[in-house]
N, CA, C and O of each residue as an XYZ file, in Angstrom:
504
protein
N       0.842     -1.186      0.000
C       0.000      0.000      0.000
C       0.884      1.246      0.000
O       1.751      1.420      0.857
N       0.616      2.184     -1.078
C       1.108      3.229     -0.686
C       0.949      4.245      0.218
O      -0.190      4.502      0.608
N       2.001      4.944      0.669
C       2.102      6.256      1.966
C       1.394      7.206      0.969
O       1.630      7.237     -0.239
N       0.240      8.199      1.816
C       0.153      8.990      0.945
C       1.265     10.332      1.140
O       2.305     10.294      1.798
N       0.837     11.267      0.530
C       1.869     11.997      0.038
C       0.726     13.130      0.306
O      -0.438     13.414      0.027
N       2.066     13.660      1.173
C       1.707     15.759      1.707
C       2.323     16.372      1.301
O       3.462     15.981      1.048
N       1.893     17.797      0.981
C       2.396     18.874      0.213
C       2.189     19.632      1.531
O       1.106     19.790      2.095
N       3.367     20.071      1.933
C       3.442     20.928      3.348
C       3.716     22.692      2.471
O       4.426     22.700      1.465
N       3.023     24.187      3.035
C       4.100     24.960      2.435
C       3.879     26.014      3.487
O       2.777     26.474      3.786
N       5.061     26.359      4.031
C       4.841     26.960      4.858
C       6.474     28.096      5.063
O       7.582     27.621      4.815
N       6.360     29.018      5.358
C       7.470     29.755      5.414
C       8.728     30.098      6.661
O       9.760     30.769      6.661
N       7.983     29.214      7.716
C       8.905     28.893      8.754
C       9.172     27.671      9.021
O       8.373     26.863      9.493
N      10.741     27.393      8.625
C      11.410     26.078      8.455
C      10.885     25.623      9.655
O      10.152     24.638      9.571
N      11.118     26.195     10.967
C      10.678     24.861     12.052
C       9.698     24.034     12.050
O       9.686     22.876     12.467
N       8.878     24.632     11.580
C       7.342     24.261     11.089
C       7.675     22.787     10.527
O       7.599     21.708     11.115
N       8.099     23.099      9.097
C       7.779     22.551      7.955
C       8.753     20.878      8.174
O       8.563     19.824      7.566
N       9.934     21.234      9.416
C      10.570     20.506      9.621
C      10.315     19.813     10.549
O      10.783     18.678     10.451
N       9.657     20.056     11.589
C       8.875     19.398     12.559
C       7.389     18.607     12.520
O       6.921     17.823     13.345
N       6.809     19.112     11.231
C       5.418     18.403     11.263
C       5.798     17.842     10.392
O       4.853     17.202      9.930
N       7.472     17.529      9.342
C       7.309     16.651      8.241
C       7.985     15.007      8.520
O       8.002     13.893      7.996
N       8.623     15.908      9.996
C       9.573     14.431     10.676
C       8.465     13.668     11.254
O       8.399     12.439     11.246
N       7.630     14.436     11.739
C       6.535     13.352     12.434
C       5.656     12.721     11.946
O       5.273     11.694     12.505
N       5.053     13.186     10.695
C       4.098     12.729      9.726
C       5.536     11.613      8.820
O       5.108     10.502      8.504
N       6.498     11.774      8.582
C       7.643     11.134      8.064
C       7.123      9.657      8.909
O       6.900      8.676      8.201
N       7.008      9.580      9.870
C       7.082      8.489     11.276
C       6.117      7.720     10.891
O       5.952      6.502     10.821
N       5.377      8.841     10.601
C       3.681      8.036     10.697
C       3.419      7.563      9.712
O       2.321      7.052      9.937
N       3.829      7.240      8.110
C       3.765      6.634      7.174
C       3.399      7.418      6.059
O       3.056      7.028      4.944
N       3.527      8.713      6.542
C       3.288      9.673      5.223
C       4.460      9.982      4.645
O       5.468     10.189      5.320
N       4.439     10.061      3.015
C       5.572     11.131      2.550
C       5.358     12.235      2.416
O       4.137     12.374      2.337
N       6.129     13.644      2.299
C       6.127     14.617      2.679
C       7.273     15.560      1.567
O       8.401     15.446      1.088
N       6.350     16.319      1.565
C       7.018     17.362      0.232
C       7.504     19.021      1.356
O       6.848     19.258      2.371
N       8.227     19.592      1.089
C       8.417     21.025      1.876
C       8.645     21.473      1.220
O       9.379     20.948      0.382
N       8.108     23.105      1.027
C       8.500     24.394      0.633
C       7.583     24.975      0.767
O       6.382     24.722      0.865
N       8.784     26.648      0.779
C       8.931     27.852      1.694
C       8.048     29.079      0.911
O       8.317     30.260      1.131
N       7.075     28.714      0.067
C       6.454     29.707     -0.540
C       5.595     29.259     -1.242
O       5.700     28.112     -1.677
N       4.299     30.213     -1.596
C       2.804     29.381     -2.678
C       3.070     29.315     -3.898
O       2.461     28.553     -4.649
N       4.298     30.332     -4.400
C       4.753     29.384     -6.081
C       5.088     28.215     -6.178
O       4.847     27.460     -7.120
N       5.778     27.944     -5.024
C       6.896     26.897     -4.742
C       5.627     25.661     -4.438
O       5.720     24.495     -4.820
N       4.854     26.043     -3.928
C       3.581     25.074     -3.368
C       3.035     24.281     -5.068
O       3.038     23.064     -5.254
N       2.638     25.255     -6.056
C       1.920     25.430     -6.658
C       2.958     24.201     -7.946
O       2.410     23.201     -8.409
N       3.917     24.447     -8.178
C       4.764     24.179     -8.546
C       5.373     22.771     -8.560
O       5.831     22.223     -9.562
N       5.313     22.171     -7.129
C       5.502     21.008     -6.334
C       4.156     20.223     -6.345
O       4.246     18.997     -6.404
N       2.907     20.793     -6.294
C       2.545     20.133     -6.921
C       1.601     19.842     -7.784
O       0.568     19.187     -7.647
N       2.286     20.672     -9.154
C       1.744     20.162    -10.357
C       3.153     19.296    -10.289
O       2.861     18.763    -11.359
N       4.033     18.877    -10.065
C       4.840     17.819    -10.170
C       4.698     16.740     -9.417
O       5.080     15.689     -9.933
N       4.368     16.704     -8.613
C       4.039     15.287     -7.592
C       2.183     15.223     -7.318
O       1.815     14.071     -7.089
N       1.694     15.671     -7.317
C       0.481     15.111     -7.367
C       0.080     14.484     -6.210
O      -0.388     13.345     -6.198
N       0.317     15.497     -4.774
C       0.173     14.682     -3.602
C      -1.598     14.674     -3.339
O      -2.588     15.070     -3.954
N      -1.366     14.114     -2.306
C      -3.151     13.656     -1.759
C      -3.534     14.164     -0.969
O      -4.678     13.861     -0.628
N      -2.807     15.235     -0.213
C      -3.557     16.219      0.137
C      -2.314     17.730      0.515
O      -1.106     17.556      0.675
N      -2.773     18.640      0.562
C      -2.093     19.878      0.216
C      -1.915     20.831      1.742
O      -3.057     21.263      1.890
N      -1.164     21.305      2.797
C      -1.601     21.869      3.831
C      -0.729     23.421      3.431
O       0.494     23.505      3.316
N      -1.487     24.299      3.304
C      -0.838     25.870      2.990
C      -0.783     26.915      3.831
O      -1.779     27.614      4.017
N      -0.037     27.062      4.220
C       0.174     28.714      5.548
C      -0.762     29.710      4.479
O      -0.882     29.620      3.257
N      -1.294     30.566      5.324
C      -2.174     31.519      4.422
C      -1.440     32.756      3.692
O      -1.909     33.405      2.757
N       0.290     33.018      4.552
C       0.492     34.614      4.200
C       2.456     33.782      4.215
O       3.026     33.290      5.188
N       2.863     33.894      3.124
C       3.728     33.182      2.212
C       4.052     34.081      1.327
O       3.394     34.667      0.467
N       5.541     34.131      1.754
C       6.249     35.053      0.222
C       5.948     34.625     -0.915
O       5.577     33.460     -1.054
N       6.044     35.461     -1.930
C       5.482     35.335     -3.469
C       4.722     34.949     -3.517
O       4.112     35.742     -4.234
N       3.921     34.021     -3.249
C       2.377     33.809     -3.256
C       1.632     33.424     -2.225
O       2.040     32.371     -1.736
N       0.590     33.929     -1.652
C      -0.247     34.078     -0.516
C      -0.745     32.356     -0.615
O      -0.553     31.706     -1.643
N      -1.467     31.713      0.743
C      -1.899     30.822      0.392
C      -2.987     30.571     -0.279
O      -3.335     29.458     -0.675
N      -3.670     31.787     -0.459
C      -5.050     31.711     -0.851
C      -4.763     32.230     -2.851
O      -5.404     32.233     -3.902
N      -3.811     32.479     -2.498
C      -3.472     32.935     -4.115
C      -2.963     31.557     -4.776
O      -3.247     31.170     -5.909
N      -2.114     30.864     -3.790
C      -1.814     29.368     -4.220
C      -2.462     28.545     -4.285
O      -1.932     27.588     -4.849
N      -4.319     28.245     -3.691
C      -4.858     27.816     -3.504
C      -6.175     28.288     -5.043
O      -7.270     27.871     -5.421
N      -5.479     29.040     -5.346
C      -7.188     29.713     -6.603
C      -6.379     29.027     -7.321
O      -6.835     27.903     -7.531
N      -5.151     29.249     -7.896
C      -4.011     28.776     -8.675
C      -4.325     27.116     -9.186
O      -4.454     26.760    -10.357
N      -4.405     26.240     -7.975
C      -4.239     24.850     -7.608
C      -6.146     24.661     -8.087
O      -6.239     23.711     -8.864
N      -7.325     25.211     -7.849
C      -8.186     24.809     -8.056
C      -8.491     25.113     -9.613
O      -9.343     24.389    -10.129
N      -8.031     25.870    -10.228
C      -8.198     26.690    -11.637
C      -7.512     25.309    -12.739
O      -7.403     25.472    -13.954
N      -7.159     24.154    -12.113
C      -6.732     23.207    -12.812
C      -7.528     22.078    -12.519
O      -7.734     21.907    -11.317
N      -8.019     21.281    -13.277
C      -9.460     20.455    -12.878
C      -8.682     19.366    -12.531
O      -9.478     18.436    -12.394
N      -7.258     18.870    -12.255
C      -6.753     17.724    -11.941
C      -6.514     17.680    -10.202
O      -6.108     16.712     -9.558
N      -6.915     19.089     -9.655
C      -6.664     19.752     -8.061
C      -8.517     19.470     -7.797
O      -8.984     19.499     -6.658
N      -9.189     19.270     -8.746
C     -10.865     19.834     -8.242
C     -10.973     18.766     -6.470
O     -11.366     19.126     -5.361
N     -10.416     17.402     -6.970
C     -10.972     16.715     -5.673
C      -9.579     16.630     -4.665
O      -9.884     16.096     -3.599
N      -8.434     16.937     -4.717
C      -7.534     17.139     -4.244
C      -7.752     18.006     -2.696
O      -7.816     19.235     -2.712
N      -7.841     17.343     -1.581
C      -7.717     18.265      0.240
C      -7.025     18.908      0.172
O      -5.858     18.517      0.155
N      -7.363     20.422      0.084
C      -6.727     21.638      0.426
C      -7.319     22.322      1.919
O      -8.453     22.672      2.248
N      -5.838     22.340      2.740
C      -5.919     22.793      4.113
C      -5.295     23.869      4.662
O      -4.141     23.566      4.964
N      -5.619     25.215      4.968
C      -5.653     25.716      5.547
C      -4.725     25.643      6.618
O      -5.324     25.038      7.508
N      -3.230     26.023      7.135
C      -2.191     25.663      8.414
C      -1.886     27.166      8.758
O      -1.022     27.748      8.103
N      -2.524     27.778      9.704
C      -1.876     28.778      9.328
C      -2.471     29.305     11.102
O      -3.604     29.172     11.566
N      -1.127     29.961     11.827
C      -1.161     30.660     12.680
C      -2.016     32.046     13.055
O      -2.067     32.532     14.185
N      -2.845     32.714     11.562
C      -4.098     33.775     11.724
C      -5.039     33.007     12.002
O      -5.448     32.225     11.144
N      -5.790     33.070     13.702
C      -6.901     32.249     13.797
C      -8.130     33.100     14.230
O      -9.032     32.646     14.935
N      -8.088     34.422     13.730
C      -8.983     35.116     13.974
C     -10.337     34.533     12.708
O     -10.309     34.082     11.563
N     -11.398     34.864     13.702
C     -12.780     33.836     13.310
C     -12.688     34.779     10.950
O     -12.669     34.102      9.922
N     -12.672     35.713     11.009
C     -12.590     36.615      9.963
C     -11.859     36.168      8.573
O     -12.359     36.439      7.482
N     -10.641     35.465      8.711
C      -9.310     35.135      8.397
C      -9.844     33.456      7.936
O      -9.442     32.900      6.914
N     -10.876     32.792      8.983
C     -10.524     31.635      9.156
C     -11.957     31.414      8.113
O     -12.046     30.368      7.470
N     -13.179     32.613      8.002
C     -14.421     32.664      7.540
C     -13.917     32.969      5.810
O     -14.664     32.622      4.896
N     -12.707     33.583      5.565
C     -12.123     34.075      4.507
C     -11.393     33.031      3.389
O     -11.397     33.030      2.158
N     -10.880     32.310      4.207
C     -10.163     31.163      3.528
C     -11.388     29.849      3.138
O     -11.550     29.361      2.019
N     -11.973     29.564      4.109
C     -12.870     28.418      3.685
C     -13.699     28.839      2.845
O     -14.245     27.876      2.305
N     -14.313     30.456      2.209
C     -14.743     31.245      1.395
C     -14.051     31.076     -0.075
O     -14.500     31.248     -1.208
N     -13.015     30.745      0.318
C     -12.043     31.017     -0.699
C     -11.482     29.504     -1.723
O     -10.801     29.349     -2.737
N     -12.259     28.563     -0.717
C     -12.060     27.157     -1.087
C     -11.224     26.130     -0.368
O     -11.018     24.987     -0.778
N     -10.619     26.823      1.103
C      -9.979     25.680      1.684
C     -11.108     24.635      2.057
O     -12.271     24.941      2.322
N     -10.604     23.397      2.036
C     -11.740     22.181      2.644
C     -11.390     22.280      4.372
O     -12.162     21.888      5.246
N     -10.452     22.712      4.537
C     -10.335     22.940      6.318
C      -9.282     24.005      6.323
O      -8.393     24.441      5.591
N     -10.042     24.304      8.012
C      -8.776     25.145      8.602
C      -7.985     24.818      9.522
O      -8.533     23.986     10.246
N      -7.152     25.018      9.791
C      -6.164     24.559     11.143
C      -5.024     25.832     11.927
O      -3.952     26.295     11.536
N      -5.618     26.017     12.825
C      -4.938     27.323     13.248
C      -3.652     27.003     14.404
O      -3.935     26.550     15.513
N      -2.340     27.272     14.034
C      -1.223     26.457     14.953
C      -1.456     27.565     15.659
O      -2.226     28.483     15.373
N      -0.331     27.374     17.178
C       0.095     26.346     17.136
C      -0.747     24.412     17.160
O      -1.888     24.147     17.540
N       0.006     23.699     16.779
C      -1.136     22.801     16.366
C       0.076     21.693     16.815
O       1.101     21.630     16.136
N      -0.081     20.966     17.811
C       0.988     19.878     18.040
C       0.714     19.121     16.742
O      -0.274     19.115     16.009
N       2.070     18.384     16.668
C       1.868     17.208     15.389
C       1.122     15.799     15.505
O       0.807     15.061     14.571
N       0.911     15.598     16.887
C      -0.146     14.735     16.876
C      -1.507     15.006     16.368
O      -2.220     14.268     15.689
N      -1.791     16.443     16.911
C      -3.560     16.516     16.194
C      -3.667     16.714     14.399
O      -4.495     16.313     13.582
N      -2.229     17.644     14.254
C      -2.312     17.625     12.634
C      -2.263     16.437     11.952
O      -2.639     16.372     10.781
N      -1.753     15.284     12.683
C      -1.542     13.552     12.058
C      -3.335     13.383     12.809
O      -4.194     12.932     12.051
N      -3.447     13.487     13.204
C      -5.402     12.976     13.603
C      -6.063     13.510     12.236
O      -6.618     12.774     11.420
N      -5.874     15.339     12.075
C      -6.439     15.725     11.150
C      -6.391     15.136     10.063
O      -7.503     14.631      9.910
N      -5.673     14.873      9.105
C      -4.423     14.423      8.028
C      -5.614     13.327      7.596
O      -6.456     13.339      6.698
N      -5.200     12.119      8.943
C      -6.193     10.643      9.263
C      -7.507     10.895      8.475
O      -7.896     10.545      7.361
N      -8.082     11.690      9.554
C     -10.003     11.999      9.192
C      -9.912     12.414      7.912
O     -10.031     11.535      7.059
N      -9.746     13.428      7.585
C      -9.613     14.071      6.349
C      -9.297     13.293      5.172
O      -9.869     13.591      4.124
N      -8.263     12.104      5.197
C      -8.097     11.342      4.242
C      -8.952     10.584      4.086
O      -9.473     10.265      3.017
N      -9.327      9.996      5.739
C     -10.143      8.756      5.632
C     -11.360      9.361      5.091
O     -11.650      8.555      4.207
N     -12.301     10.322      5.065
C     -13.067     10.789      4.685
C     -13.273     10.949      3.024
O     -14.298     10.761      2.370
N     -12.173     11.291      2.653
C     -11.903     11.402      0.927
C     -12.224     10.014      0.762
O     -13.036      9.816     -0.142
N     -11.653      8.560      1.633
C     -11.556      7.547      0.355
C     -13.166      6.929      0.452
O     -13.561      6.138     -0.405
N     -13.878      7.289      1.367
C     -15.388      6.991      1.671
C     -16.228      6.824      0.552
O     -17.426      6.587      0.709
């Protein structure tokens, strides 16, 4: 069986390096980078199974990486998530507006983001 495969993008390495070692553990593979071109980019090349995007990302916002990623009909059923430290209710009403399928406001230990990850997948293959 294959691991599925995360598209992490987030602009603070600790982040990206800490939730990718632990999801690494847990049987996921794991893509990193530091910006929403770079997101956008990674993956129209890998084609992961689900996508987690910081909202406010050099060169491209997450929500700018996220119109980007849906404007291609091969992203339409693809989990796009929302990781992002703005957890004001406004921010969080803005993005799921905008087409995230969830939000997740860190700090966020890596156990609940591997719970999230779980449901969220398990839910897609339903």
């Amino acid at each position: 069986m294959r691991r599925p495969l995360v598209l992490l993008a987030d602009d603070f390495s600790d982040a990206n390096t800490m939730y990718a070692e632990y999801l690494r553990f847990h049987d996921f593979d794991v893509i990193t980078v530091s910006d929403g071109q770079a997101a956008v980019t990674a993956a129209l090349e890998h084609h992961p199974d689900i996508i987690l995007l910081d909202i406010r990302m050099p060169i491209m916002t997450g929500i700018e990486a996220l119109r980007a990623l849906r404007a291609d009909p091969q992203f339409a059923t693809v989990r796009v998530v929302a990781l992002t430290a703005h957890a004001f209710a406004r921010e969080r009403d803005e993005a799921l507006r905008a087409g995230f399928d969830d939000y997740l406001a860190k700090p966020l230990l890596p156990g609940e983001l591997l719970g999230h990850l779980r449901r969220i997948l398990g839910a897609g293959s339903q």
